[in-house]
N, C-alpha and C positions, 0 to 999 in steps of 0.2 A: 197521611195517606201513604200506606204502604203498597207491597205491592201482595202480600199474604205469603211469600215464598221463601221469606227469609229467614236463614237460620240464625242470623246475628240481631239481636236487636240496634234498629237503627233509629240513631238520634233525629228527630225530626223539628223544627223551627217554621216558623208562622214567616212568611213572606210579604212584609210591610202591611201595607191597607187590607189588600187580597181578601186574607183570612186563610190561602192555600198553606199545607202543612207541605215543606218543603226538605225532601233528606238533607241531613246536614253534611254531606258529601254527596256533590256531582258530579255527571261524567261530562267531561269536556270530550267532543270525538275531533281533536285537531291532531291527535302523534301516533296513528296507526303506523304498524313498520312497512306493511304493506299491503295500503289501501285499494290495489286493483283484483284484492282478495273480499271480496264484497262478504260472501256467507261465514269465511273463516274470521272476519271482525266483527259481523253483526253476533257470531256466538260470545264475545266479549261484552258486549254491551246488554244481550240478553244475560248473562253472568249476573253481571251489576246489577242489572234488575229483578233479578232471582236472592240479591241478598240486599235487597230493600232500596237500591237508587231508583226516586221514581224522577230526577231531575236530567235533562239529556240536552247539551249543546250542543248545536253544529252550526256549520254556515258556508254559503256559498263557498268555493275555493280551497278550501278547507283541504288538506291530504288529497292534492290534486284534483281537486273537483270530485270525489269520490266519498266524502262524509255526509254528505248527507243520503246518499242511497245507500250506504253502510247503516246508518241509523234509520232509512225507513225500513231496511231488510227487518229489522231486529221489532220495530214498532209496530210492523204488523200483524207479529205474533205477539203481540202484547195485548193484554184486554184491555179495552177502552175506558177512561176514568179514573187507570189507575198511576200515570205516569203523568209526563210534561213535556214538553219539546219548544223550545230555545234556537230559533235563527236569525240571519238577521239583512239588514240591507245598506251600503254604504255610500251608493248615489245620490244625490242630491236633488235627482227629477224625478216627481209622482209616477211619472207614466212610467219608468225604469223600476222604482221602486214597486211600481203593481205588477212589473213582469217578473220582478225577482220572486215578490209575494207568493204568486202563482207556482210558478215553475217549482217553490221549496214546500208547498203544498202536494204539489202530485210525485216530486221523489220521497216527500217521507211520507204521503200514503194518508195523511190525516184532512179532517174537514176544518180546520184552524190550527194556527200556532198560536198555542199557550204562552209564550212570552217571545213578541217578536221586535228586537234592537234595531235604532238608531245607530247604525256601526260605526265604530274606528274615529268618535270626536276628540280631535287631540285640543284643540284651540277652540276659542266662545266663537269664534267667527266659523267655523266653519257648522255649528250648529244655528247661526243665523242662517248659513246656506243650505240647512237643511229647511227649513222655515220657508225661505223665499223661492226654494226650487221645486216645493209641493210636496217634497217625501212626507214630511210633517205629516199634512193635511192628508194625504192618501193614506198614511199609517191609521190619522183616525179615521176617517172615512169606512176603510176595511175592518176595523174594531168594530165600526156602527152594524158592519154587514156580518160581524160572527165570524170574520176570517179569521181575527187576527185577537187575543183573549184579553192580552195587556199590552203596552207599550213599554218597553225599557229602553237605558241607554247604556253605550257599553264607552266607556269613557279613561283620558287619563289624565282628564285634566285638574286644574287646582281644588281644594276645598269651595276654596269662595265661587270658582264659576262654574263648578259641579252645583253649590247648592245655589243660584240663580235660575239653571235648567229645572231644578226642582220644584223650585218654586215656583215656578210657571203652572205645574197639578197639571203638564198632560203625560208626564211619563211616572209608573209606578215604580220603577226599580231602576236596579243602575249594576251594571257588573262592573268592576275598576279592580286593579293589583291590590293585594295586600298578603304580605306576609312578615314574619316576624324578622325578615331582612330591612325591608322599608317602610314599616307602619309609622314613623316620623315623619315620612312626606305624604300620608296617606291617613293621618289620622283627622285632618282637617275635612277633608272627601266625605270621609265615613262620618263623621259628626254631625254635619249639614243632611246626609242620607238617613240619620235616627230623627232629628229633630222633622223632618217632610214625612214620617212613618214612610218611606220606602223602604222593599224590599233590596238587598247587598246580597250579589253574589261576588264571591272572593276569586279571581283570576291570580292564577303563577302564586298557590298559599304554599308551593314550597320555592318559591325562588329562581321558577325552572330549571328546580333538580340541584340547584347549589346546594341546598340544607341537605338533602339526600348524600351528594356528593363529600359531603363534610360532615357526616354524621358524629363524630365525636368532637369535633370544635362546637357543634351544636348541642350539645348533651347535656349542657345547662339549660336548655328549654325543657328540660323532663322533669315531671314530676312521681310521685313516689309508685304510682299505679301506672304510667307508661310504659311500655312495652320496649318503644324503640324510641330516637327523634325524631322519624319519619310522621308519629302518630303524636308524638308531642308538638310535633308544627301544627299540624291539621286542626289538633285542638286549642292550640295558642288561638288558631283564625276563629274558629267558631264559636270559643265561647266569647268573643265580643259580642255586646249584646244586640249591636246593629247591622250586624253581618247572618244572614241566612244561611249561605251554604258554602262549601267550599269546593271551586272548582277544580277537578282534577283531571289530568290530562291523563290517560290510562293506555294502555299498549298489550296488555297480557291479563288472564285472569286472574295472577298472583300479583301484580298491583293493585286489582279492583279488591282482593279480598287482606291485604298488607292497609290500604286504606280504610275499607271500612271494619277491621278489625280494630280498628285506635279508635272506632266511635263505642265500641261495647262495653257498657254499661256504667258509659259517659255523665257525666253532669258537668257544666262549664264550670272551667277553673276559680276559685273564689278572688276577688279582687286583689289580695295580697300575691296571691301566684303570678299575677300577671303583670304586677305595677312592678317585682323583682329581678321579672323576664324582661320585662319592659328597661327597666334601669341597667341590665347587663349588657341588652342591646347597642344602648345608647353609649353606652361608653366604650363599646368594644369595637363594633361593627359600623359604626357610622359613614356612610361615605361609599358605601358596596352598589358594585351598578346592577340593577334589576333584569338587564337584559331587553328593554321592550322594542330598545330598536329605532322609538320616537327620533330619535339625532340624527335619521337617517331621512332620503341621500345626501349625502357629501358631496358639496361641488366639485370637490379634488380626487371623488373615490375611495375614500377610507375607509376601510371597514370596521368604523367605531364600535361595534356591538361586540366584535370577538376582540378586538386588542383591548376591550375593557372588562372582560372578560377574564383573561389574561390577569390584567392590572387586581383584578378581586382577589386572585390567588396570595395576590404578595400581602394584600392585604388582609388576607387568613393566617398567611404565614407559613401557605406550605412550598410548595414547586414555584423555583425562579417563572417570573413571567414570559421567562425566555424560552422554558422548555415549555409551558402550558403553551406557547403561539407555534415549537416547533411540530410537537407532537400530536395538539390535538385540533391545531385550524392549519396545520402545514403552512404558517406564517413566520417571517423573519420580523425583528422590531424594527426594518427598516418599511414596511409597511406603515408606519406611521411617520415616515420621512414626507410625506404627501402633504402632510396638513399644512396651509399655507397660515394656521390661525385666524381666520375669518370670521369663525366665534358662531356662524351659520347651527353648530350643532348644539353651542349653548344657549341658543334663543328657543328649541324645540327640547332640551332634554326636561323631562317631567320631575328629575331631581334637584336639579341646580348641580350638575358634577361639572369639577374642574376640569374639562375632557381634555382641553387644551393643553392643561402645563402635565397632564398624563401623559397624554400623546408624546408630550418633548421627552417627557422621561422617558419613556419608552425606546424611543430616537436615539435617545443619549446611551443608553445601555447596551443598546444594540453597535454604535460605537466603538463602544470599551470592548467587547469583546475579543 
């Protein structure tokens, strides 16, 4: 389901059970530069759907509370039937959960969302508390009434308790991380997601912006018809066969059309491409923190997400982590002087990183100095 406007041909993919044909690049509207520019980002988003995106994420809170009326600006110049709309809710109480419902109904302008998330389950328990709190039930409840078209869940957590929630048959799809940085911890998620036929939308499929940033450490992910690495990620994601689409967080109309010019006149990589990319990964890059933030808060304050951030660099091999904390989070490595080792951030990180004896290195360097 296109949108008829497009000059690029866009790769489209079947959305688990559904049967919806789904672009194989989506627009995530979470990184407008500036969201309280409603009409000047909704032409972004009509962009993308001018050159075949007919998938559109937003969610409450989103770019200061400003993405989702960015995205109904845009959706209600859109003809109806030919797009999708993606929000979501992360309370645990029906009755909260049916105001959020509502309320992202009449900013983005439609009579249903097309796929509406179970938000932010980091741990099984707290999707028991989505269960025991009613959101569940009100989620089906409003499916019964047409509000609401599918249920998904946006998740980050293990394979195994990803495909438990799955197996339960009330959520059809699932969005969770994956890109050619972390699909080792992520390939377990997405397995359990093929064998339930759920639909996989791919969140952070360039690493938020690392691959991009590193484009020539990355340039063994291209293959002989790629363009750039930018387009060689995007396609690493999607041609796995149980991954849908690939979310992308967009800001300009030259990232929407740098994105979906890597899908033209695509066919998924053939299995040897990917089991090579897949082996270069794993030997090269293992150990790279994703960014998602899960480790957070810190009872001591650390701001684990940028000092390991930082810590990625050295392990790329380019700029000491000393200047990636000075220059680009105006952080010294005595910011990670705070950690008292409490171990608090490795019981929530979704990768198993060593954050700890990071943190000391980092401690320590900052030191020598």
């Amino acid at each position: 389901q296109g949108t008829g406007a497009s000059q690029i041909p866009m790769m489209y993919k079947t959305y688990g059970k559904t049967g919806l044909k789904i672009s194989a690049v989506s627009f995530g509207a979470m990184r407008f530069a500036n969201p309280q520019n409603i009409e000047a980002n909704a032409e972004v988003v009509l962009h993308a759907y001018g050159k075949g995106i007919n998938y559109f994420d937003t969610a409450p809170y989103y770019c200061d509370d400003h993405s989702e009326d960015i995205v109904g600006a845009a959706l209600r110049q859109m003809k109806p039937g030919t797009f999708y709309v993606s929000t979501k809710c992360s309370n645990p109480a029906g009755g909260e959960l049916r105001k959020s419902l509502e309320r992202s109904l009449q900013r983005l302008g439609v009579p249903k969302i097309d796929f509406f998330h179970i938000w932010c389950v980091i741990r099984p328990e707290q999707w028991g508390q989505r269960k025991s709190g009613g959101a569940v039930a009100e989620a089906i409840k409003a499916r019964e009434e047409g509000l609401i078209g599918h249920i998904a869940i946006s998740s980050h957590m293990t394979g195994d308790h990803i495909g438990e929630v799955l197996r339960e048959g009330i959520v059809e799809g699932v969005t969770m991380g994956y890109s050619a940085i972390n699909f080792p911890y992520r390939q377990a998620a997405l397995d359990a997601a093929g064998k339930a036929k759920c639909g996989v939308v791919a969140m952070n499929p360039l690493a938020g912006g690392l691959i991009a940033w590193n484009a020539e450490r990355f340039s063994f992910l291209r293959a002989a018809d790629d363009v750039d690495t930018v387009s060689a990620a995007l396609r690493f994601v999607v041609s796995q066969p149980a991954i849908t689409s690939a979310l992308v967080g967009f800001t300009t109309k030259a990232h929407v059309d740098q994105a979906v010019a890597g899908m033209q006149h695509f066919t998924p990589y053939p299995a040897a491409h990917i089991a090579a990319v897949k082996k270069h990964i794993e030997a090269s890059f293992d150990g790279l923190c994703t960014g998602c933030g899960y480790c957070l808060p810190c009872p001591q304050g650390v701001e684990i997400p940028s000092l390991m951030d930082a810590y990625n660099h050295k392990l790329l091999g380019g700029d000491s982590f000393v200047n990636r904390l000075r220059w680009h989070w105006e952080l010294k490595p005595a910011a990670a002087d705070k950690c008292n080792q409490c171990g608090a951030c490795l019981t929530q990180c979704t990768q198993q990183l060593p954050i700890v004896e990071r943190l000391a290195e980092i401690s320590t360097a900052g030191k020598e100095k």
